[in-house]
N, C-alpha and C positions, 0 to 999 in steps of 0.2 A: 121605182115607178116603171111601168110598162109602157111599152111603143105601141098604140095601136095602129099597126103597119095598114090596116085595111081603111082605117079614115085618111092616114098620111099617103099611101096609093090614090085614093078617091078625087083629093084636094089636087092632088098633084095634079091629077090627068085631066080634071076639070080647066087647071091653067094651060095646058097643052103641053105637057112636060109627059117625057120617056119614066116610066118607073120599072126597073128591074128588081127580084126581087121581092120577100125579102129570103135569102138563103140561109144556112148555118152558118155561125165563124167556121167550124173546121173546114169545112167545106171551102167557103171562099178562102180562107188560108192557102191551104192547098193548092188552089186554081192559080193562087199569085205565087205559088214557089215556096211555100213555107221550109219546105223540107232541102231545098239547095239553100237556101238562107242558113237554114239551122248548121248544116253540114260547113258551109264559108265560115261562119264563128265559130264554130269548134275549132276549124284547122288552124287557126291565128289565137289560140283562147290557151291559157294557162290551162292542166286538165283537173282544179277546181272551179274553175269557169266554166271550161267543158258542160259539167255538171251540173252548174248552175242553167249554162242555156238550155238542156235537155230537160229539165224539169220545167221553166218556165212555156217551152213550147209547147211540152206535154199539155200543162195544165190548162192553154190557149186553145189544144184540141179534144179535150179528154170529151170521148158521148157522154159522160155522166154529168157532167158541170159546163165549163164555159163554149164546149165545144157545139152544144147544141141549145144551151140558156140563153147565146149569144145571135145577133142577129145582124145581116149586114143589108140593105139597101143602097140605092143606087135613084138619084131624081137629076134627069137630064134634060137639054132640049133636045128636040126630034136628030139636029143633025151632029150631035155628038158622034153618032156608030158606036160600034161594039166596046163596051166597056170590060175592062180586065174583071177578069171573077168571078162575070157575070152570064149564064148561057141566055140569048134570045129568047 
């Protein structure tokens, strides 16, 4: 099933709710550190785990699949401020 992001933005801003959004997963990955994340599991990970994490983040950012099939959103009140992940 798909997110229609643009009626779930609509709804939202009608309640007076912040909506950021919606961005790519890779993308918001990224903006929250994915890549020191990845890098801190590796250095404590067996180096068949190693391997295992580097595939599974790959797969998390790949452009071809979930890195841009995926979608992240953000529904806030006004005086939340800046949300990680997310640009103004």
């Amino acid at each position: 099933m798909d997110v229609d992001f643009g009626r779930l933005r609509m709804t939202a801003e009608q309640a007076g709710a912040t909506v950021l959004g919606p961005v790519e997963q890779a993308g918001f990955l990224r903006s929250l550190g994915v890549e020191a994340r990845r890098a801190a599991l590796k250095a404590s990970a067996a180096p068949e785990d190693a391997a295992a994490v580097d595939a599974a983040i790959d797969r998390l950012l790949d452009p071809a699949g979930m890195g841009t099939a995926f979608k992240a959103m953000a529904v806030a009140a006004p005086s939340c401020g800046p949300l990680p992940g997310f640009s103004p």
